[in-house]
Short mmCIF file of the C-alpha atoms (twelve columns), coordinates in Angstrom:
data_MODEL
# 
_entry.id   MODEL 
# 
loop_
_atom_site.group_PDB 
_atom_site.id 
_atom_site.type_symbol 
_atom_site.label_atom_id 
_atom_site.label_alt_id 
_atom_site.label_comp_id 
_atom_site.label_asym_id 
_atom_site.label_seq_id 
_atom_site.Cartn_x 
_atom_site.Cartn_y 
_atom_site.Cartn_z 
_atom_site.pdbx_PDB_model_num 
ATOM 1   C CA . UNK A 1   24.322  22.007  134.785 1 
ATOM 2   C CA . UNK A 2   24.105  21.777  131.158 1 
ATOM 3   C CA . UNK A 3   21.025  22.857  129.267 1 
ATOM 4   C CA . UNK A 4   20.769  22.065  125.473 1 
ATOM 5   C CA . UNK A 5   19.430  24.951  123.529 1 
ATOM 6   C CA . UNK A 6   17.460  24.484  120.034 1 
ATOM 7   C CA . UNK A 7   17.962  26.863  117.485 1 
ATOM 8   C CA . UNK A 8   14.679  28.397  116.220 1 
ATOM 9   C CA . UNK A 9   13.135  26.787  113.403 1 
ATOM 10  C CA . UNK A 10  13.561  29.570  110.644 1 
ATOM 11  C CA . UNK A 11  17.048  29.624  110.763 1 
ATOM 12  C CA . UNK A 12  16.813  26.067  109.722 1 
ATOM 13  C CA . UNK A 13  14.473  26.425  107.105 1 
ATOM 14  C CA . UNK A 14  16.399  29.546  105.574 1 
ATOM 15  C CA . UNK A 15  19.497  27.005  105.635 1 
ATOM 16  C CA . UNK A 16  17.179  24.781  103.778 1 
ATOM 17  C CA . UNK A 17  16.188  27.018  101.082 1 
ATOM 18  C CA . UNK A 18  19.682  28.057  100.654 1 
ATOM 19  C CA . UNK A 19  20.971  24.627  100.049 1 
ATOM 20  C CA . UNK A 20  17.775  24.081  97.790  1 
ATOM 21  C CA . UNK A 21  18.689  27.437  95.259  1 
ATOM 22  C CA . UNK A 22  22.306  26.545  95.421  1 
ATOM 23  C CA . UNK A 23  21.096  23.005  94.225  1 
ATOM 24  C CA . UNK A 24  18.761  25.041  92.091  1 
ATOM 25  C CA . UNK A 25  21.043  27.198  90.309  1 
ATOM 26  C CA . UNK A 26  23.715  23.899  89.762  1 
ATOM 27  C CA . UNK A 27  20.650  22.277  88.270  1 
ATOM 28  C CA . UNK A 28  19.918  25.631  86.178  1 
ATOM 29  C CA . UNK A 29  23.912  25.226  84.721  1 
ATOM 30  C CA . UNK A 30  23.744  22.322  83.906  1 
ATOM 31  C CA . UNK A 31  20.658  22.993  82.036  1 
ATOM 32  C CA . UNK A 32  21.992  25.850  80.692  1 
ATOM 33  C CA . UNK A 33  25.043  24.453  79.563  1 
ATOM 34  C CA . UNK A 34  22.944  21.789  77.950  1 
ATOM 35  C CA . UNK A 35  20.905  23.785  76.209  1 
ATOM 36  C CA . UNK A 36  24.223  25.967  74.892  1 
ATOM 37  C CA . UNK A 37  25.490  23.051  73.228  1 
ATOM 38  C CA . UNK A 38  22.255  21.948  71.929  1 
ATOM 39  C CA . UNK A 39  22.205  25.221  70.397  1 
ATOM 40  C CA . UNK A 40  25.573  25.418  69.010  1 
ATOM 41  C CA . UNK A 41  24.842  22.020  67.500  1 
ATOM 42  C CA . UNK A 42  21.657  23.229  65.839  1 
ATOM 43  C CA . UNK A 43  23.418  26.373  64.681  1 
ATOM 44  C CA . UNK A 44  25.719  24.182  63.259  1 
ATOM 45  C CA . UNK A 45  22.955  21.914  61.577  1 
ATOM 46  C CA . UNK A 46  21.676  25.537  60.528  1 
ATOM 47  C CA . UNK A 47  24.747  26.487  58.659  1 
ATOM 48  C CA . UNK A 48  24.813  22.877  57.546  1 
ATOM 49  C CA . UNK A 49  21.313  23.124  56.027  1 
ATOM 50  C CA . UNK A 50  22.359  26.206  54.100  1 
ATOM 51  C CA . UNK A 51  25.242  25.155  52.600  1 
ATOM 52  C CA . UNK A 52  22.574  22.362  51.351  1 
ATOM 53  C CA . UNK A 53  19.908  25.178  50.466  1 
ATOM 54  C CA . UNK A 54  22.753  27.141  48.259  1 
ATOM 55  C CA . UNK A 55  23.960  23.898  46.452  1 
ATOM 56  C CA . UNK A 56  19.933  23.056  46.117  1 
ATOM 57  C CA . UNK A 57  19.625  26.414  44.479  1 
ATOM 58  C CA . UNK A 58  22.750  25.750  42.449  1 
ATOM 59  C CA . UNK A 59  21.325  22.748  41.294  1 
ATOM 60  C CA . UNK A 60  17.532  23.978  40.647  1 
ATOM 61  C CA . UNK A 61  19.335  27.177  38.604  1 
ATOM 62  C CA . UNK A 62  21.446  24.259  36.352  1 
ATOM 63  C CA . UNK A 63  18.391  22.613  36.138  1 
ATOM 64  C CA . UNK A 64  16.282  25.366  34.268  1 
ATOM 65  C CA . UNK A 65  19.472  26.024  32.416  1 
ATOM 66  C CA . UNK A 66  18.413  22.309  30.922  1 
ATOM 67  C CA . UNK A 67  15.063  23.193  30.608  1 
ATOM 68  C CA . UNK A 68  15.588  26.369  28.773  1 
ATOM 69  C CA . UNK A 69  17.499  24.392  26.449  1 
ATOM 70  C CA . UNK A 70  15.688  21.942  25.549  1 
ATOM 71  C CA . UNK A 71  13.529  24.054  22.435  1 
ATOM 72  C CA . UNK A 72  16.744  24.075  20.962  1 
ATOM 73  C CA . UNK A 73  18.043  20.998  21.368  1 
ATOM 74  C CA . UNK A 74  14.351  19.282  20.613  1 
ATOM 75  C CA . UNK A 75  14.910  21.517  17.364  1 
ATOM 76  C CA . UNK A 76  18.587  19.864  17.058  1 
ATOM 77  C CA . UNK A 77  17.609  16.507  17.440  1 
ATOM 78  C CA . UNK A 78  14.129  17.074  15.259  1 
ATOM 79  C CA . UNK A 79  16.331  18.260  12.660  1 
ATOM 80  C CA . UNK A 80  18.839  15.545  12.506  1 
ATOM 81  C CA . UNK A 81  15.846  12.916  12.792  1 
ATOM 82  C CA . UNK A 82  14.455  14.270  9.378   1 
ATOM 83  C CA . UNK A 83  17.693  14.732  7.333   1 
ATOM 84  C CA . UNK A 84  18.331  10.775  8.161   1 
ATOM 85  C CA . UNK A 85  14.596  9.513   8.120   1 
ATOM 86  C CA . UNK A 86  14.354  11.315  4.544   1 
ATOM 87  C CA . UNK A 87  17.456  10.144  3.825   1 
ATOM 88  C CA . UNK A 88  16.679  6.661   4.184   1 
ATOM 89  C CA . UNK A 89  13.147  7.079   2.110   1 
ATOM 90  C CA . UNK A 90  14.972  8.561   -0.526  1 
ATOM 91  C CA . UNK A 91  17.283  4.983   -0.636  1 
ATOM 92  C CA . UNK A 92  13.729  3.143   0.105   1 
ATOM 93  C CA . UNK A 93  12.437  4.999   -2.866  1 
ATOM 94  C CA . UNK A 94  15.564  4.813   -5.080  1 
ATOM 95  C CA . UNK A 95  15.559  1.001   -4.335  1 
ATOM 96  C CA . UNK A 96  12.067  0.205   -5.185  1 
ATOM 97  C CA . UNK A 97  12.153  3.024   -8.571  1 
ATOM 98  C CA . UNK A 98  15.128  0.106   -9.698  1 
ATOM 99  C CA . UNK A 99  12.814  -2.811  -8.988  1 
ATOM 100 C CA . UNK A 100 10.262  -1.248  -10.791 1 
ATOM 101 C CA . UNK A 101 12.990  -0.501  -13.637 1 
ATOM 102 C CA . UNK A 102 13.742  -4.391  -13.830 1 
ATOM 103 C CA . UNK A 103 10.400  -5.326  -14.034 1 
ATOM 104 C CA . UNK A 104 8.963   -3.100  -16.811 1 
ATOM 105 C CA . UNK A 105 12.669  -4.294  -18.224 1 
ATOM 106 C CA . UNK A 106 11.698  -7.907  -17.933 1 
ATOM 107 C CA . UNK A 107 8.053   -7.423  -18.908 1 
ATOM 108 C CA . UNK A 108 9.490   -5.832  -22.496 1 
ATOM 109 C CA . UNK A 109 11.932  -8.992  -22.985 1 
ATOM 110 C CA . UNK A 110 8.982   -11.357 -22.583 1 
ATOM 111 C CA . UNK A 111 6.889   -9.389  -24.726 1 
ATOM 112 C CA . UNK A 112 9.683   -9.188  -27.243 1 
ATOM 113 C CA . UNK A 113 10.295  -12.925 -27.025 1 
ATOM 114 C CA . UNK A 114 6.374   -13.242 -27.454 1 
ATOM 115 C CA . UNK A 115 6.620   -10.861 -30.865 1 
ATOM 116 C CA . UNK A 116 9.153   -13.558 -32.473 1 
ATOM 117 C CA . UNK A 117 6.193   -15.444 -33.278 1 
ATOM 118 C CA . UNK A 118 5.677   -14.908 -37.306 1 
ATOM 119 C CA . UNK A 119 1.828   -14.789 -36.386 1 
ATOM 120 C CA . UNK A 120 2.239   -12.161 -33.280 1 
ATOM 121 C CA . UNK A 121 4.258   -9.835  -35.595 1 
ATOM 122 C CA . UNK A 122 2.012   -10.073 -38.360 1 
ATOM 123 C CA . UNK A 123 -1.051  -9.521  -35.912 1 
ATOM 124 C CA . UNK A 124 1.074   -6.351  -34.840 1 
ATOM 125 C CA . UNK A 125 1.379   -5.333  -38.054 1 
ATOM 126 C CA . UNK A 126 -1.843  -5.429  -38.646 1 
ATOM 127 C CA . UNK A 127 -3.091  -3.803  -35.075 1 
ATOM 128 C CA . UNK A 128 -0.468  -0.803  -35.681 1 
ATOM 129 C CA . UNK A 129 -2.476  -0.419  -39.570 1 
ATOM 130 C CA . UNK A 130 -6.062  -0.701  -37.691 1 
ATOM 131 C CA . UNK A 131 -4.595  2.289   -35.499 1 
ATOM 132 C CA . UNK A 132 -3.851  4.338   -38.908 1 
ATOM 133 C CA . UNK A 133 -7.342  3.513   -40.217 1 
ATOM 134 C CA . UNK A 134 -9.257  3.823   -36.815 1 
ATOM 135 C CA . UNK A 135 -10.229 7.567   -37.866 1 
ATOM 136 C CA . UNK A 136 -11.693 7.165   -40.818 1 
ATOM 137 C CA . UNK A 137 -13.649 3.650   -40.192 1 
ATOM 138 C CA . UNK A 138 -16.931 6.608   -39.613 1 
ATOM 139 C CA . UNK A 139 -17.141 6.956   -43.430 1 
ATOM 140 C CA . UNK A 140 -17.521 3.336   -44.425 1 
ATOM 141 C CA . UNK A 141 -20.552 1.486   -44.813 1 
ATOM 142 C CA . UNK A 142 -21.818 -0.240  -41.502 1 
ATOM 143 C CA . UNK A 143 -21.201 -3.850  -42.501 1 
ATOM 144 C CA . UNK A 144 -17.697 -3.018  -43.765 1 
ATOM 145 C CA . UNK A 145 -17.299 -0.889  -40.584 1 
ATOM 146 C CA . UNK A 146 -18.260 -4.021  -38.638 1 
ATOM 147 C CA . UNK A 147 -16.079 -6.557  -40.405 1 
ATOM 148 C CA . UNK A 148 -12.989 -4.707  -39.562 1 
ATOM 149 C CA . UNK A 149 -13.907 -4.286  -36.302 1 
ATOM 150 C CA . UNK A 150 -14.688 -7.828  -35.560 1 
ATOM 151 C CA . UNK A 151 -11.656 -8.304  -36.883 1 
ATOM 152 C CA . UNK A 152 -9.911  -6.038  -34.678 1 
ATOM 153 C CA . UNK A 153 -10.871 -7.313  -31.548 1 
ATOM 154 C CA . UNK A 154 -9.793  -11.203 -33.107 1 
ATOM 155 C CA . UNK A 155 -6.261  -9.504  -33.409 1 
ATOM 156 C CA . UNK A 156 -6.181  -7.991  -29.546 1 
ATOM 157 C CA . UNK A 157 -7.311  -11.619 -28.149 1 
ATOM 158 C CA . UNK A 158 -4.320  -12.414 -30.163 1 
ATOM 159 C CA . UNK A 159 -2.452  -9.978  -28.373 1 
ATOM 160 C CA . UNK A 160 -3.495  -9.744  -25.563 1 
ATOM 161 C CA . UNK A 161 -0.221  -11.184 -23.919 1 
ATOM 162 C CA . UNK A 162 1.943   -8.859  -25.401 1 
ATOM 163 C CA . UNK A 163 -0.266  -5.897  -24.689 1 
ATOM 164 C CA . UNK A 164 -1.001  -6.597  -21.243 1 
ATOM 165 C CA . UNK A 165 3.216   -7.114  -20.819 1 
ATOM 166 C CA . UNK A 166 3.919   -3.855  -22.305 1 
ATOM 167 C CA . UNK A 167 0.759   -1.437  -20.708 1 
ATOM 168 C CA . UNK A 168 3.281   -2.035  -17.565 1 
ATOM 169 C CA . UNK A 169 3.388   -3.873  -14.240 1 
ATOM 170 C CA . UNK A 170 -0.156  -4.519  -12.609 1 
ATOM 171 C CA . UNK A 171 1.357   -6.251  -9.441  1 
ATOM 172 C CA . UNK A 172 3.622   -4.513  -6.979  1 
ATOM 173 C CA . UNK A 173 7.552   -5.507  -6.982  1 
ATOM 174 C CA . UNK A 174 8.405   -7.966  -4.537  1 
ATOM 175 C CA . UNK A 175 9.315   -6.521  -1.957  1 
ATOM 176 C CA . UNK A 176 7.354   -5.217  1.657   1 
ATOM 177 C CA . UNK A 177 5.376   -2.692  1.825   1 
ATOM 178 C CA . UNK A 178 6.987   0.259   3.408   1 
ATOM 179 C CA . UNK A 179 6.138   3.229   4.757   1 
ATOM 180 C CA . UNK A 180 8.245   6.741   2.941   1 
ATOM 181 C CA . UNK A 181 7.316   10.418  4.747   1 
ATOM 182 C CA . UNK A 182 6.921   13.697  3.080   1 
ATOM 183 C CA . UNK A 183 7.574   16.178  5.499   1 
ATOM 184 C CA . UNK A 184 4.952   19.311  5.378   1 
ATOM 185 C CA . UNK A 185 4.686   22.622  6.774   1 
ATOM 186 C CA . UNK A 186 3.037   25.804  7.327   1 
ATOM 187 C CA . UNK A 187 4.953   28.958  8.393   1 
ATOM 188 C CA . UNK A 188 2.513   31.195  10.243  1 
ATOM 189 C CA . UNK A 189 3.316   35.013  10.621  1 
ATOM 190 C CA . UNK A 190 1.362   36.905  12.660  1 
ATOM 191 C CA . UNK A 191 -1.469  34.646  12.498  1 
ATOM 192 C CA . UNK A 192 -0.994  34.175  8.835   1 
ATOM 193 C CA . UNK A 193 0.094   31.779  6.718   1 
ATOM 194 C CA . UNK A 194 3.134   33.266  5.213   1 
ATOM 195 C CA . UNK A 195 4.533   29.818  3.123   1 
ATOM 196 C CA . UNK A 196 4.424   26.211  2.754   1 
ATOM 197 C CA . UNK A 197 6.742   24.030  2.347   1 
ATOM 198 C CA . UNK A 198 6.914   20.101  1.040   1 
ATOM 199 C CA . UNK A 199 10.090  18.083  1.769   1 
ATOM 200 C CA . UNK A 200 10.084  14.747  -0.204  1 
ATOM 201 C CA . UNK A 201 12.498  11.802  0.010   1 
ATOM 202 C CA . UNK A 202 14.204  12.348  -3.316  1 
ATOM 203 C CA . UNK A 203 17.137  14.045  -4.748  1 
ATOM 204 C CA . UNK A 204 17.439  17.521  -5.073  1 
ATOM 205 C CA . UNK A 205 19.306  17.062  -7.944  1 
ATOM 206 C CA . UNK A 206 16.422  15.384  -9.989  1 
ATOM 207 C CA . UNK A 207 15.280  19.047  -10.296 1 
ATOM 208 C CA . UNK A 208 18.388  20.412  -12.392 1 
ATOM 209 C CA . UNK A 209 18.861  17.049  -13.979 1 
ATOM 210 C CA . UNK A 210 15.050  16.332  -14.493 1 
ATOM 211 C CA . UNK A 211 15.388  15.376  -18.936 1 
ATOM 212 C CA . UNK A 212 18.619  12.993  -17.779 1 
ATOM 213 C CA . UNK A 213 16.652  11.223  -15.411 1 
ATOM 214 C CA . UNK A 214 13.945  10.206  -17.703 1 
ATOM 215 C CA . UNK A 215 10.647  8.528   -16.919 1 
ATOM 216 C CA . UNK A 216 9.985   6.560   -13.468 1 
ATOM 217 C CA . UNK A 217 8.830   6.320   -9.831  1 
ATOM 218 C CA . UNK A 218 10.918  9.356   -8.947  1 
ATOM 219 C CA . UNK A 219 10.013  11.446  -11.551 1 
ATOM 220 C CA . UNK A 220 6.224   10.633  -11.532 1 
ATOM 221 C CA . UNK A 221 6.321   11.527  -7.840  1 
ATOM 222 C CA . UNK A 222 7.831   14.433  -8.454  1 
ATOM 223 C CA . UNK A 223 5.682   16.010  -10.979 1 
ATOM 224 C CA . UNK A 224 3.073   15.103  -8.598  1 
ATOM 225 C CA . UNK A 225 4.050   16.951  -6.137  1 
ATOM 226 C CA . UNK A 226 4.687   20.198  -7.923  1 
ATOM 227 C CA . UNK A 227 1.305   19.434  -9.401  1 
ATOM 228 C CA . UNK A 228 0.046   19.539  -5.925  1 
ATOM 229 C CA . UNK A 229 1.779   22.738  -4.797  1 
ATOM 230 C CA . UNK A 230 0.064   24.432  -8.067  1 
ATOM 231 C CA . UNK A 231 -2.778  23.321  -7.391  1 
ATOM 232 C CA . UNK A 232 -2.813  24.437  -3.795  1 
ATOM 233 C CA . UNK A 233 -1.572  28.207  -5.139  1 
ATOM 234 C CA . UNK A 234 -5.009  28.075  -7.000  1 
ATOM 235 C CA . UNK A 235 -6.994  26.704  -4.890  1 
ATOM 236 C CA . UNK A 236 -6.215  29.139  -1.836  1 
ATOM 237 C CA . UNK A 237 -7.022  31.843  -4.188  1 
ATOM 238 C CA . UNK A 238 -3.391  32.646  -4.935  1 
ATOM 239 C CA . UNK A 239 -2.683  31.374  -8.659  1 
ATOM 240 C CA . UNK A 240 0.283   33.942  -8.856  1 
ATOM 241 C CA . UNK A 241 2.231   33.006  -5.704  1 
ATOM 242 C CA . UNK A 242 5.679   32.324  -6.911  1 
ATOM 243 C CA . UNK A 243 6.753   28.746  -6.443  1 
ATOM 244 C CA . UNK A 244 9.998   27.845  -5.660  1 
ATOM 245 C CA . UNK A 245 12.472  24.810  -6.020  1 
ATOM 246 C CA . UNK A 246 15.365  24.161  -3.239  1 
ATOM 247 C CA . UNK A 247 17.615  21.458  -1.461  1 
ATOM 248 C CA . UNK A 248 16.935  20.294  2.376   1 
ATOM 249 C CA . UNK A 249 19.803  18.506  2.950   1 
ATOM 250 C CA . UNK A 250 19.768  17.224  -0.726  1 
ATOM 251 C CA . UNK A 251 16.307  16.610  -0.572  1 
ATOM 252 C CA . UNK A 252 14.056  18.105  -3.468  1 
ATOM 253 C CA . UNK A 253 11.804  21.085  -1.591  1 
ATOM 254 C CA . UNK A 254 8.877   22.659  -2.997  1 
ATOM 255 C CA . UNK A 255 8.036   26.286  -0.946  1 
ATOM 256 C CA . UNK A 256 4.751   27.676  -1.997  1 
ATOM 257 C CA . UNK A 257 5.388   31.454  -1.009  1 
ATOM 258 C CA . UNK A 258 1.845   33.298  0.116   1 
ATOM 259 C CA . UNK A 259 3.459   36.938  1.570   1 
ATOM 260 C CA . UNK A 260 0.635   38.840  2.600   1 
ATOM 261 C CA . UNK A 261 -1.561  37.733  -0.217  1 
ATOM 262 C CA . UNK A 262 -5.201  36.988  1.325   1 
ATOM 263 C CA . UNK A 263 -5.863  33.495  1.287   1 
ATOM 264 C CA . UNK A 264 -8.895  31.649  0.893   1 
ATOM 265 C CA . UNK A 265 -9.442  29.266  3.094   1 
ATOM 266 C CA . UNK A 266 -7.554  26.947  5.364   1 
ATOM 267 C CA . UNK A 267 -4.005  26.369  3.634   1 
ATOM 268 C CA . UNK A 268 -3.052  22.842  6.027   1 
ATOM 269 C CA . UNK A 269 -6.610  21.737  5.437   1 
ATOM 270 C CA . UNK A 270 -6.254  22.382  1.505   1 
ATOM 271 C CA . UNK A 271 -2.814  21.099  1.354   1 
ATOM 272 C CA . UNK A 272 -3.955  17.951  3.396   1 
ATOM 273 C CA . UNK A 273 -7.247  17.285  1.113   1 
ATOM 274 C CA . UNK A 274 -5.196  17.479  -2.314  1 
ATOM 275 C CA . UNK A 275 -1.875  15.513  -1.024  1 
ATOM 276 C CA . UNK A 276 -4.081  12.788  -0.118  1 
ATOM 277 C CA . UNK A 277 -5.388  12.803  -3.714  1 
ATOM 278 C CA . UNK A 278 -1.980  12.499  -4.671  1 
ATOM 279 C CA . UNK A 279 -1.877  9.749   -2.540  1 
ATOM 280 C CA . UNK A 280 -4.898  8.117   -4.183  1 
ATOM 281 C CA . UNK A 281 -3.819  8.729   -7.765  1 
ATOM 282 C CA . UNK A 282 -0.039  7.782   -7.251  1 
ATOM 283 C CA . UNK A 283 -0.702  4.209   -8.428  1 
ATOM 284 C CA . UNK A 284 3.267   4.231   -9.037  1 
ATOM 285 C CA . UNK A 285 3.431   3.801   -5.394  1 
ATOM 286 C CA . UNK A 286 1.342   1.046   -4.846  1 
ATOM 287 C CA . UNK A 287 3.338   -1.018  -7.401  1 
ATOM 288 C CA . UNK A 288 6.801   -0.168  -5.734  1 
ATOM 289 C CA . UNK A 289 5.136   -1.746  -2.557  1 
ATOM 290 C CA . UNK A 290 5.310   2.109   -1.054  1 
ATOM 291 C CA . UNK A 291 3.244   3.822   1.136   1 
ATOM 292 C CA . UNK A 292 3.806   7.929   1.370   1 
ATOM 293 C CA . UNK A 293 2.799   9.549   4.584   1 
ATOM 294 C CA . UNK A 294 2.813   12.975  5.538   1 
ATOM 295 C CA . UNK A 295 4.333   14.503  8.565   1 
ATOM 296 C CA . UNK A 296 3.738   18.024  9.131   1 
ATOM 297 C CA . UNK A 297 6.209   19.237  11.703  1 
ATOM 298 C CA . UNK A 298 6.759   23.209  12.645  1 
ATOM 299 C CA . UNK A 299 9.113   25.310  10.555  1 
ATOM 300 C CA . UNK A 300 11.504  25.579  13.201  1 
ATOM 301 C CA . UNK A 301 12.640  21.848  12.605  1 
ATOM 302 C CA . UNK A 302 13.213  22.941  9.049   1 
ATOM 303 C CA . UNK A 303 14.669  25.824  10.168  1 
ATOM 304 C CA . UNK A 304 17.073  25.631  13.091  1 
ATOM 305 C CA . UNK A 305 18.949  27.833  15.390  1 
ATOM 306 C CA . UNK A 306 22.286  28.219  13.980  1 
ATOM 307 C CA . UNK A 307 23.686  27.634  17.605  1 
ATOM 308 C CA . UNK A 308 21.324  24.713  17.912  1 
ATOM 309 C CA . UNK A 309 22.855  22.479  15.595  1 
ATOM 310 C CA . UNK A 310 26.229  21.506  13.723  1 
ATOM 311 C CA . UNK A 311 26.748  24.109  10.396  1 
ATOM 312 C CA . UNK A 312 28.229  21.596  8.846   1 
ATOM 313 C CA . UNK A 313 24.862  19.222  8.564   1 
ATOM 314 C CA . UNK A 314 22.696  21.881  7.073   1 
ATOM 315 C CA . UNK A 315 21.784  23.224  3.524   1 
ATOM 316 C CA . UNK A 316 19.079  25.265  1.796   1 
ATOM 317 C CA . UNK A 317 20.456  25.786  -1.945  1 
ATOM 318 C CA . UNK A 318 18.545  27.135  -4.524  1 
ATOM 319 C CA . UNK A 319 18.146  24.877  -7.591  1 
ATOM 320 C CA . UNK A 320 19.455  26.581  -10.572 1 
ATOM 321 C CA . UNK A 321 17.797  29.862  -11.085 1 
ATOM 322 C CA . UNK A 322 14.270  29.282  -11.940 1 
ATOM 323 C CA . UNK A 323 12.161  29.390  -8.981  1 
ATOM 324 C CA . UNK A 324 8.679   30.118  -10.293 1 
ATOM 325 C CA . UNK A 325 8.075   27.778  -12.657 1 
ATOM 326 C CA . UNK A 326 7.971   24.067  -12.264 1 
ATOM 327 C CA . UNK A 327 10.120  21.226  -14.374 1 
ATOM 328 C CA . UNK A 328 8.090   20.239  -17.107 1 
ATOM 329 C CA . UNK A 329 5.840   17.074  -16.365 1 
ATOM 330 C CA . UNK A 330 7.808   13.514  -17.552 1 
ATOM 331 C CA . UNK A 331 8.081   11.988  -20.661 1 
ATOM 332 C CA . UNK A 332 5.537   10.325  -22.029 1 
ATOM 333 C CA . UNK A 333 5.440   6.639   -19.985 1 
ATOM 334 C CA . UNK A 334 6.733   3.765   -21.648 1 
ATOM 335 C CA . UNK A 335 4.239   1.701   -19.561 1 
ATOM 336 C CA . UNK A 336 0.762   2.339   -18.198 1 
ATOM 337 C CA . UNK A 337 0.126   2.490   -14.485 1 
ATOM 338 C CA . UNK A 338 -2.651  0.921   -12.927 1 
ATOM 339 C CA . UNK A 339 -5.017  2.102   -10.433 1 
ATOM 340 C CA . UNK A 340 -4.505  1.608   -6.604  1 
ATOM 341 C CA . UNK A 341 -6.655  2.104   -3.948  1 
ATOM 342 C CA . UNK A 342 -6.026  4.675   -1.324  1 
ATOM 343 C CA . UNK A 343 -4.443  3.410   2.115   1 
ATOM 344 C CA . UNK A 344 -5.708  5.315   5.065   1 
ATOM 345 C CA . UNK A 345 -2.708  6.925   7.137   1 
ATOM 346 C CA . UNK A 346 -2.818  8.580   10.007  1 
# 
């Protein structure tokens, strides 16, 4: 007789836990061989990401190379911005100084056309003889006096055409009003103002060729300026700092040179205050339809890195060899100019 034995329980439950770690440990390599690759793959993304973080750093270093540049190349551009805005003025101003020309020209021919009148050139006549006798009218007798005055004033009604035509133009040329810059600046050293300089849009030339050039819109604006510049000398307590005449890229440049003189008071608030006087006074502008605005810019732009900028566009020649003193002031008109009023700038 058969009898069917059962094995005891533990030895099936050990064969249970055996089959459950070998599952375990397939699931655990599979895992593990999972997370391998998922690691290689992030290493990879690792190295990845660095070769981005060294061309990032590449990049960020050419980047600041830009940056670091860009003084200079401000100064570059700044620079070649001036030499053709002042250029241009000086054509502006050239261009207007010839319309001006033609109408004091034209204003003469219609006064001379006037004067062929027998009765015009004898009432000349006798206004250039009132002129001769105009000093000593105080020693004649009061009704004598009178009579010649009253007589006088019958000839100028006369004239009064002619005069008017030949004490100059009273309108502005026609033409727009446009703006012209004069470019300003102070050169500080060591908190102190060690110069100043005044760039203005005409020829550099008009200071070694200043009796050929002869009366005009130029010239008057010229004299004006080294007017200013004198005056600004005295005014910051200075009278004796030495004045000097150059070329900006053909430009006419006025340097008032300070040193280490002590200077009274503020020398951009001074030089502001008395160029817009110039401004006011320059009544040769307003008729040329011209309006003169000054920049001030820093020295630098006047004075630029020689490896900032092309050699061949730059300049600073003295004018002949007088440097204190200024060109004497312009011949005596050959027209009157009117009063303007002042135009506000910024």
């Amino acid at each position: 007789m058969t009898t069917d034995r059962a094995a005891p329980r533990l030895i099936a439950e050990l064969e249970a836990i055996t089959r459950w770690r070998e599952s375990a440990e397939e699931e655990a390599a599979t895992q593990l061989s999972e997370v391998d690759a998922e690691e290689a793959r992030l290493r990879e993304g690792i190295k990845a990401l660095e070769r981005q973080i060294l061309g990032l750093e590449e990049l960020r270093e050419q980047i600041r190379g830009r940056v670091g540049r860009l003084d200079g190349e401000e100064i570059a551009r700044s620079y070649g911005a001036v030499v053709s805005a002042l250029q241009a003025d000086r054509d502006t101003t050239s261009e207007r100084a010839t319309l001006l020309r033609q109408r004091v020209r034209e204003d003469r021919d219609k006064a001379e056309a006037l004067l062929q009148d027998p009765e015009l050139s004898r009432a000349i006549d006798e206004f250039e003889k009132f002129r001769g006798m105009e000093p000593g009218l105080g020693s004649l007798p009061q009704s004598y006096r009178k009579a010649i005055l009253d007589h006088h004033q019958q000839v100028k009604r006369r004239l009064a055409p002619v005069l008017k035509l030949l004490e100059g133009p009273s309108e502005p040329v026609d033409a727009p009003t446009q703006g012209i810059a004069l470019v300003a600046s102070v050169d500080v050293v060591e908190e102190r103002p060690e110069s100043l300089v005044l760039v203005l849009p005409l020829d550099a030339d008009l200071y070694n060729d200043w009796e050929s050039r002869g009366d005009g819109l130029e010239a008057h604006l010229a004299y004006r300026m080294v007017a200013a510049a004198s005056e600004l000398a005295i005014r910051a307590g200075v009278p004796a700092a030495p004045i000097s005449y150059r070329s900006f890229e053909g430009r006419l440049t006025i340097q008032v040179w300070f040193g280490e003189q002590k200077i009274t008071g503020d020398v951009k608030e001074l030089a502001a205050e008395i160029l817009d006087q110039v401004r006011f006074d320059a009544s040769e502008l307003g008729l040329a339809a011209l309006e003169l605005y000054t920049l001030w810019l820093p020295p630098e732009v006047l004075n630029p890195p020689e490896d900032s900028i092309d050699a061949e566009n730059t300049s600073d020649e003295p004018l002949d060899d007088t440097v204190e003193d200024g060109p004497p002031p312009p011949a005596e008109s050959t027209y009157e100019l009117s009063e303007s009023a002042d135009t506000e700038l910024p």
